[in-house]
N, C-alpha and C positions, 0 to 999 in steps of 0.2 A: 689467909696464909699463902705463900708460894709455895707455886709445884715443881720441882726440880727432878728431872730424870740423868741417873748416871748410869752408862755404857762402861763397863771397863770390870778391871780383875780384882778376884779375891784370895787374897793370901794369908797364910800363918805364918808369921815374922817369929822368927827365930832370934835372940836378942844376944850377943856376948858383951858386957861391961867389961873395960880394957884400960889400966892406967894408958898407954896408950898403943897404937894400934898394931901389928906388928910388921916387919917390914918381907920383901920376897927371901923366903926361906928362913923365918927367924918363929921362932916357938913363944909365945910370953903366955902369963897365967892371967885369967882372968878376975873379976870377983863378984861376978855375980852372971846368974841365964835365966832366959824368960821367955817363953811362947807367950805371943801376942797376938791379936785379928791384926790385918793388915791389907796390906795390898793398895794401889795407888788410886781405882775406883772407889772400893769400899769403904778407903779413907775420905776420899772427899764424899761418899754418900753421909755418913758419918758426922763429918763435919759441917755440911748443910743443916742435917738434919738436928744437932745439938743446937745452932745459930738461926731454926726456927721456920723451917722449911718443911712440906711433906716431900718426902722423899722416896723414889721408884729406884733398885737397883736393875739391872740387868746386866746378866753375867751369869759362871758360871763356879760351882766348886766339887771337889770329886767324892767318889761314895768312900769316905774316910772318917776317922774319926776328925781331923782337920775341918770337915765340911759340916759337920754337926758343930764345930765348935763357931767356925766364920758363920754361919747361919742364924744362929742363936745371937752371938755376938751384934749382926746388924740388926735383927728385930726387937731386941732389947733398947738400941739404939733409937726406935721408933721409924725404920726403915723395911719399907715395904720390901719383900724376898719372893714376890710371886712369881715374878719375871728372871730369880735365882737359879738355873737350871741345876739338877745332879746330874752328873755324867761319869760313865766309869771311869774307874784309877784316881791318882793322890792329886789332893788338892794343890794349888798353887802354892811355894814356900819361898820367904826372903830371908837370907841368913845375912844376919847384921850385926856390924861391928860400932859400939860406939865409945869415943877413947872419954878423957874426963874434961874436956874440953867441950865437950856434945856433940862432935864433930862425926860425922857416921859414913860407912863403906857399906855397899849392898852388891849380894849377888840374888838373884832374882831366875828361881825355877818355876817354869810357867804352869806345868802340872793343868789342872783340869782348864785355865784359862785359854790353850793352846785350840782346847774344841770349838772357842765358839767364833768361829769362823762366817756366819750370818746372824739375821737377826731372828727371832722365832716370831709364828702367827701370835698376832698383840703386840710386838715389841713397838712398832712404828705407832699405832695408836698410842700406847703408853708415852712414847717420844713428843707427839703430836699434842698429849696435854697437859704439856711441859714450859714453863715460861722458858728454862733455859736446859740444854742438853751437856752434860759433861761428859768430856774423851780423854784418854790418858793412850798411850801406845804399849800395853803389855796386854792386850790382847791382838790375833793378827790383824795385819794391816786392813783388809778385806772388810770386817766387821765393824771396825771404826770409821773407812769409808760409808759404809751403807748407811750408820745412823745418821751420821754428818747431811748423806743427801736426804734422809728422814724428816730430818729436823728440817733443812732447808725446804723441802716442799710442803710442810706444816707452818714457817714462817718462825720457826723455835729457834734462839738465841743457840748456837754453839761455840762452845767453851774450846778449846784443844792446850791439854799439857802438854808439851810434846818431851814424852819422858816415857822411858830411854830413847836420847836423842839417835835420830836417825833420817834418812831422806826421805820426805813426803813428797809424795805425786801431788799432780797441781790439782787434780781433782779434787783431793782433800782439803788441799789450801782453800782451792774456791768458793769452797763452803763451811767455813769456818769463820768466824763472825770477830772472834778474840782470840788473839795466841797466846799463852803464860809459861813462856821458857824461863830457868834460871839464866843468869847470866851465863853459865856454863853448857849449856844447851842452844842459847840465842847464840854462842860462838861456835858451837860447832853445824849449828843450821848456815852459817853465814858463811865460818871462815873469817869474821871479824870478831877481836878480841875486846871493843873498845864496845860497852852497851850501846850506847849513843846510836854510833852505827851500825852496830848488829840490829836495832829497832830495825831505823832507816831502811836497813835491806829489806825488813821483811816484810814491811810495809808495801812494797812493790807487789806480794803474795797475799795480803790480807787487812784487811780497816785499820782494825786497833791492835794494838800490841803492849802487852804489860810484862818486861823485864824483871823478875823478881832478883833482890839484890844485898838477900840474906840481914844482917845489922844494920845495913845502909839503906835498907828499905826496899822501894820500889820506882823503874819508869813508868811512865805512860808517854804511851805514843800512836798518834792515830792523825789519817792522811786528811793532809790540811790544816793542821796544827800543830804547835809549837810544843815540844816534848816538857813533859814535868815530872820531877823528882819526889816521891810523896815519901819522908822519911818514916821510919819503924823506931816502935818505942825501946827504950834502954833498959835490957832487963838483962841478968845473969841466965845463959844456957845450961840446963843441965844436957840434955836431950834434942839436938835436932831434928830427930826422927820425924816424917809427916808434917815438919812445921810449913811447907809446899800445900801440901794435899790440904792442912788445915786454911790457909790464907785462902784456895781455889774456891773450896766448899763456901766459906763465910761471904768471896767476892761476888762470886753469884747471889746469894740470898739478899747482900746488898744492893747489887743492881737490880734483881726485880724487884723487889720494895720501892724502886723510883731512885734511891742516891744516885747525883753525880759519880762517875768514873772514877776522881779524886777521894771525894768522897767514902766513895765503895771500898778502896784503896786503903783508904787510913783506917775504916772501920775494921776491915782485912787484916791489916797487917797489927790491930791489936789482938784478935781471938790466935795469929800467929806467935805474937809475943808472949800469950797467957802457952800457947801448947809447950815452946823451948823448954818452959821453966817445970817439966815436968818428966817425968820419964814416960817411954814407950809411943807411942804410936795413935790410934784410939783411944787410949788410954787415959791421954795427955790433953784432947781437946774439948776447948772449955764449954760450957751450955750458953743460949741464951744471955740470962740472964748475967753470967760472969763476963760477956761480954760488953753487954753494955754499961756494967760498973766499969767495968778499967777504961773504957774508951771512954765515958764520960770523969773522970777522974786525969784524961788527956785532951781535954777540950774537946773530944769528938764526940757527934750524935751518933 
């Protein structure tokens, strides 16, 4: 089995159902609210961890009831929490809007994720017997540098979401193995709105690069080769929630398993296409074995 460790935050998502969303100063009702687990780490530990992975979090949630419930939430999950810190005051919350389209707004309060600003004695070991290292940026900047050169001086694959886009130091670039912006993210790392070239630029920063591109699938792009298009299966949205977080988590499990990139890719973007069709967050992503039904049911191993 792969060992995969995620660095990154835990959140209780807050859910509003919205015919649709409202606009600046406009009031609408909703029809339905839901606390969910959440958070952009614990989702993709999460979703490694259903697609067949042992899985190490580290991170942090605050002494709440929130933190008893995200705690629970990932070890039910079959996700290791030893590396979970408590720390005082309210856990990390994402309050989220999603209209009936599945289309989703988040605002994102960082609450106990704000603390964890290094790693703790273990963490880099943990990192260290890890095929691959997952980083998302809603924890600070400072603590997802450290694992990054962690993992690099361990020879561990790292992953980097870069979500919420923002401007990475090059030292983080430098150690970063794979980037997985949306297209909406690879354009504001860039300043180019065009995928193609938002890769290209940032291939200048880092090997490989995997543009996620919502229905329309996914790029790949890595230096020295010719960029390719891996499409996503055609399925009705309810929920976009985490369908990112879901596709990171599964991409990893399939590239340590040995898949090709491509490969990895398509196998990805169907545990992605099983999460859409579902509501919430965690909630929504699918195990193992639903994934290799539907992906086999798409020509894919």
């Amino acid at each position: 089995m792969t060992a995969i460790a995620v660095l990154g935050s835990t959140n209780m998502d807050l859910v509003a159902y919205v015919s649709k969303a409202p606009r600046l100063g406009e009031t609408v009702t909703g029809r339905a609210f839901r606390t969910v687990p959440g958070g952009k780490g614990a989702n993709q530990a999460v979703a490694a961890a259903r697609a067949g992975a042992e899985v190490v979090m580290i991170g942090a949630v605050g002494a709440d009831e929130f933190g008893v419930r995200l705690r629970s939430a990932l070890a039910s999950a079959g996700v290791e929490t030893a590396a979970l810190r408590t720390v005082e005051g309210a856990s990390g919350t994402a309050h989220i809007t999603v209209d009936d389209e599945g289309g989703n707004s988040i605002i994102v309060i960082p609450g106990a994720n704000a603390q964890v600003t290094a790693l703790e004695p273990g963490d880099a070991s943990r990192i260290g017997a890890a095929g691959s290292l997952l980083l998302q940026l809603e924890l600070p900047l400072e603590a997802v540098l450290e694992g990054a050169l962690a993992a690099r001086a361990h020879g561990v694959r790292t992953i980097l979401t870069p979500a919420p886009a923002q401007p990475l130091p090059a030292e983080l670039l430098g150690a970063t193995d794979l980037l997985v912006p949306n297209e909406h993210e690879a354009a504001a790392l860039t300043g180019l709105t065009d995928p193609y070239l938002a890769a290209a630029a940032l291939l200048e920063d880092v090997p490989e690069v995997v543009v996620t591109l919502g229905a329309a699938g996914a790029l790949y792009a890595a230096r020295g080769r010719e960029p390719v298009t891996v499409p996503a299966p055609r399925v009705r949205a309810v929920d976009t929630t985490a369908a990112g977080d879901t596709f990171v988590g599964a991409l990893a499990v399939g590239l340590d398993e040995g898949r090709a990139m491509p490969e990895a890719i398509a196998w990805a973007s169907c545990a992605a296409a099983l999460s859409v069709q579902r509501p919430g967050a965690q909630d929504s992503m699918p195990t193992r074995a639903e994934i290799v039904a539907f992906a086999a049911g798409q020509g894919i191993r």
